[in-house]
N, C-alpha and C positions, 0 to 999 in steps of 0.2 A: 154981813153975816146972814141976814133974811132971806136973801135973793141965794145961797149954798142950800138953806133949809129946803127953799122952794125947786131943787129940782130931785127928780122923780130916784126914789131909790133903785127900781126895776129897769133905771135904765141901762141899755147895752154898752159893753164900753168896747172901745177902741178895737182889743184883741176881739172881742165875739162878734164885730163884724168883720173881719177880715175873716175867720172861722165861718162863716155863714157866705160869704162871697167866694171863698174856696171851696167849699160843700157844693157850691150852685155851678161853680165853673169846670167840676169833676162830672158834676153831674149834666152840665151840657157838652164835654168833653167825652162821656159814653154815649151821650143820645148821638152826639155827629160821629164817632166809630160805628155804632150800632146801623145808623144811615147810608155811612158806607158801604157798609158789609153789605147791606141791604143791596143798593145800589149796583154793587159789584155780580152780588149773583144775578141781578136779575141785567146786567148785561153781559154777565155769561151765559146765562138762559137765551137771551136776545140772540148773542155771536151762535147757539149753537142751531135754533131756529132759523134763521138768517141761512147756516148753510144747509140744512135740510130743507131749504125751499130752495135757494141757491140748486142745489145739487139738485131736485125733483125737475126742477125748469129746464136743468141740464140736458137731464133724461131725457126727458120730452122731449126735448128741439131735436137733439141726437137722433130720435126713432123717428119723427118728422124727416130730417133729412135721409136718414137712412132708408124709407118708405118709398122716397123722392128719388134717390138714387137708384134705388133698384130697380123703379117702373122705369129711369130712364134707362136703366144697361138694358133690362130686358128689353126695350123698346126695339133699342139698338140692334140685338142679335133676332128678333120677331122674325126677321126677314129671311134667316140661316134656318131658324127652326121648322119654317114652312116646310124651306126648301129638302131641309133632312127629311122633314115628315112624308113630302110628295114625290121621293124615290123610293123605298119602300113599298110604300103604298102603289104606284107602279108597278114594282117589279111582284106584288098582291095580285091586283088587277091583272098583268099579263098571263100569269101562269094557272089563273083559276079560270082568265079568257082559252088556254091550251085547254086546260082539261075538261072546261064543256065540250069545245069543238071535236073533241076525239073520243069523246065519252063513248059513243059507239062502236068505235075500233076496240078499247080496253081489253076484249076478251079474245082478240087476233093479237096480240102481242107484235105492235108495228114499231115498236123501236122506242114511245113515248118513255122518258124518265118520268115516272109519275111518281115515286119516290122523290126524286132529286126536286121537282117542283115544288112539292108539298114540301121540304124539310129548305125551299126557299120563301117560300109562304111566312112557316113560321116565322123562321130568322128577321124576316122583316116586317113582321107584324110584333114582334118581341123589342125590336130596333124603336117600333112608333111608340110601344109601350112606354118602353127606357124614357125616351125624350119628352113626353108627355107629363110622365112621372116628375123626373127632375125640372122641367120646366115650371110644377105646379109646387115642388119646393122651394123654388129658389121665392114665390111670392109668398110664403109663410111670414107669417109678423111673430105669432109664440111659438116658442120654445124650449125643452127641456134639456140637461147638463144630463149628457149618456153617454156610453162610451161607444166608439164608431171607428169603424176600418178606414185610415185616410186612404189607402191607396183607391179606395171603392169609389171615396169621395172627387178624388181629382181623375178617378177614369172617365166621372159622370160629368165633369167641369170641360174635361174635353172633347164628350161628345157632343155637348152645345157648343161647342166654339168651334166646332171643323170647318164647317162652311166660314166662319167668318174667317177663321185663318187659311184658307183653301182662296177666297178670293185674296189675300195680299200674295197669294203664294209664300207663305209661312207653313214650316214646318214643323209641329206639334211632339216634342220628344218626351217619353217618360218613361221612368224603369222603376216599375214599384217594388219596394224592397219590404223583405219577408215579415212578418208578423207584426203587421204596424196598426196595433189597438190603441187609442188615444180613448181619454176620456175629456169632455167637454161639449161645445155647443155647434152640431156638425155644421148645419143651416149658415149661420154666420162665418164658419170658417172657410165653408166653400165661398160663400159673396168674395172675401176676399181673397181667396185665390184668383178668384176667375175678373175680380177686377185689376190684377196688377199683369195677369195671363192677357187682355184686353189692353192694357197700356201697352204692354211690350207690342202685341199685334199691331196696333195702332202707330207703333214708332218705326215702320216700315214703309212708313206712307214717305211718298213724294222721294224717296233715296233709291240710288242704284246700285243692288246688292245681287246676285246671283244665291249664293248660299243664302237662304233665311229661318231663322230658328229660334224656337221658344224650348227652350229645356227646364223643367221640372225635376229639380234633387228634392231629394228626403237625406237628411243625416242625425241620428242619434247620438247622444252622449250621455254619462249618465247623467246629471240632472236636466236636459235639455234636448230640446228636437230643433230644429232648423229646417225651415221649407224653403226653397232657392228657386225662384224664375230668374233664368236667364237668357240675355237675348243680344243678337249681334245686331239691332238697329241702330239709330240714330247717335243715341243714348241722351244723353244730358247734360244744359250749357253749364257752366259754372256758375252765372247769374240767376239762374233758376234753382240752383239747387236747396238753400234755404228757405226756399217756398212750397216748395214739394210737398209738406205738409198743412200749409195752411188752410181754410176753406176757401172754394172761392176763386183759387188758384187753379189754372189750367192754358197750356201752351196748342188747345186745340181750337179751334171753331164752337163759339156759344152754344152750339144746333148738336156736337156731337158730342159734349162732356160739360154735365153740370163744375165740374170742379170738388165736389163733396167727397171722390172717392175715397185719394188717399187720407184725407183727414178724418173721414168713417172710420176706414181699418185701423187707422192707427188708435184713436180711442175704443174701436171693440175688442183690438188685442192687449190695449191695456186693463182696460172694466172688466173682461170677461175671461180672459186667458191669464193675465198676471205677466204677458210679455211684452214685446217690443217690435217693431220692422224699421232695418236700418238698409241703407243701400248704399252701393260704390258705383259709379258712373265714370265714363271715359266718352266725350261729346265724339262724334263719329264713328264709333266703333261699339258702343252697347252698354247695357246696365245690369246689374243682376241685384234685386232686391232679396231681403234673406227675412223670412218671418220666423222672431225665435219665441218659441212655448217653453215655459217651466215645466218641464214632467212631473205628473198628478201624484 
């Protein structure tokens, strides 16, 4: 009966500690939710950092190769461009060598065309312009979204590539069709015309073709435009064809194609245009790749 007296009134019984172990286990039961939650945003904070550097790196390397790419095309056609530059420029020289040398006759009316020299003057002083011009486009790095006349664009793609397509003996077709205003990013749209205008040239190498030809379509639809190089070379094996777009990838000589191109165009038409370039191939007979733009 002594040892009953002796323990503690105040003590807790049985129920109030399970009451108190439940309180503590609700309450570390929010703190590990609340942890979570924690946790969670901040590796959704993490995933979405993660792809904002992710994607910047991207950027970067893209406009690194794309930088790479260009100095090589241009490298490539440097030699075309001379060559266009120094007939003109000739045919300058010659007729301004005429009209010294007769400067003294002018006023006895000997037969000189001195009109007809002078309005050859310009035209090929206008010619060195052009090339000049477009030449120092195509190495621009920025660029603004505006709206540009494609046909303007690919008449100016083809006057740098004559020579180069003049020595495969290729011949250069285009029929530009009426009021063709696009709006987007002209600079880039031309690189990659004129690098798949470049493949085709380049797939006449080493074959025996008599007819040889690069054709340029334009076709609208409503929401869509389609640009089409097409060409009766070599074309494309079927082993290769799923690498077409890799980086990296190229069935040419190290010396004469980094490999970057097609995998350039294909992400600038996606990142910058919202389209796609698909192609059909037939290995000995030719390819025709089709660039398709969403209409703006």
């Amino acid at each position: 009966m002594s040892d009953i007296n002796n323990v503690p009134k105040k003590r807790l019984s049985l129920m109030s500690v399970f009451r108190l172990f439940g309180l503590y286990s609700l309450f570390r039961e929010k703190e590990a939710v609340n942890l979570a939650n924690k946790l969670k945003k901040q590796n959704i904070n993490l995933k979405i950092e993660v792809n904002k550097r992710t994607r910047e790196i991207r950027e970067y390397q893209l406009q690194r190769m794309m930088d790479l790419n260009n100095l090589a095309e241009f490298g490539k056609i440097s030699a075309g461009l001379l060559h266009d530059i120094k007939n003109p420029l000739t045919v300058i020289s010659l007729n301004l060598d005429s009209l010294k040398q007769e400067s003294c006759k002018l006023l006895k009316n000997n037969g000189l065309d001195i009109l007809g020299l002078i309005n050859q003057s310009l035209i090929a002083s206008k010619t060195v312009e052009s090339i000049i011009k477009n030449s120092q486009k195509q190495l621009v790095h920025e660029e603004t979204k505006e709206q540009f006349d494609l046909n303007v664009e690919i008449k100016n793609i083809l006057l740098l590539l004559t020579h180069t397509a003049e020595r495969q003996q290729v011949k250069l077709i285009f029929q530009p069709v009426h009021k063709n205003q696009i709006m987007g990013f002209s600079v880039k749209l031309s690189r990659i015309v004129a690098n798949i205008i470049m493949n085709s040239i380049d797939s006449f190498k080493n074959i025996d073709r008599v007819e040889r030809f690069v054709r340029i379509e334009i076709k609208k639809e409503i929401d869509k435009l389609f640009i089409s190089i097409i060409d009766n070379g070599c074309g494309i094996k079927n082993e290769d064809r799923k690498m077409i777009f890799r980086p990296f990838f190229t069935n040419k000589n190290s010396h004469e194609r980094t490999g970057f191109g097609l995998y350039i165009s294909q992400n600038i038409i996606k990142d910058y245009f919202n389209g796609e370039i698909n192609f059909t191939s037939t290995y000995g007979k030719g390819s025709q790749f089709n660039i398709i733009i969403p209409n703006q």
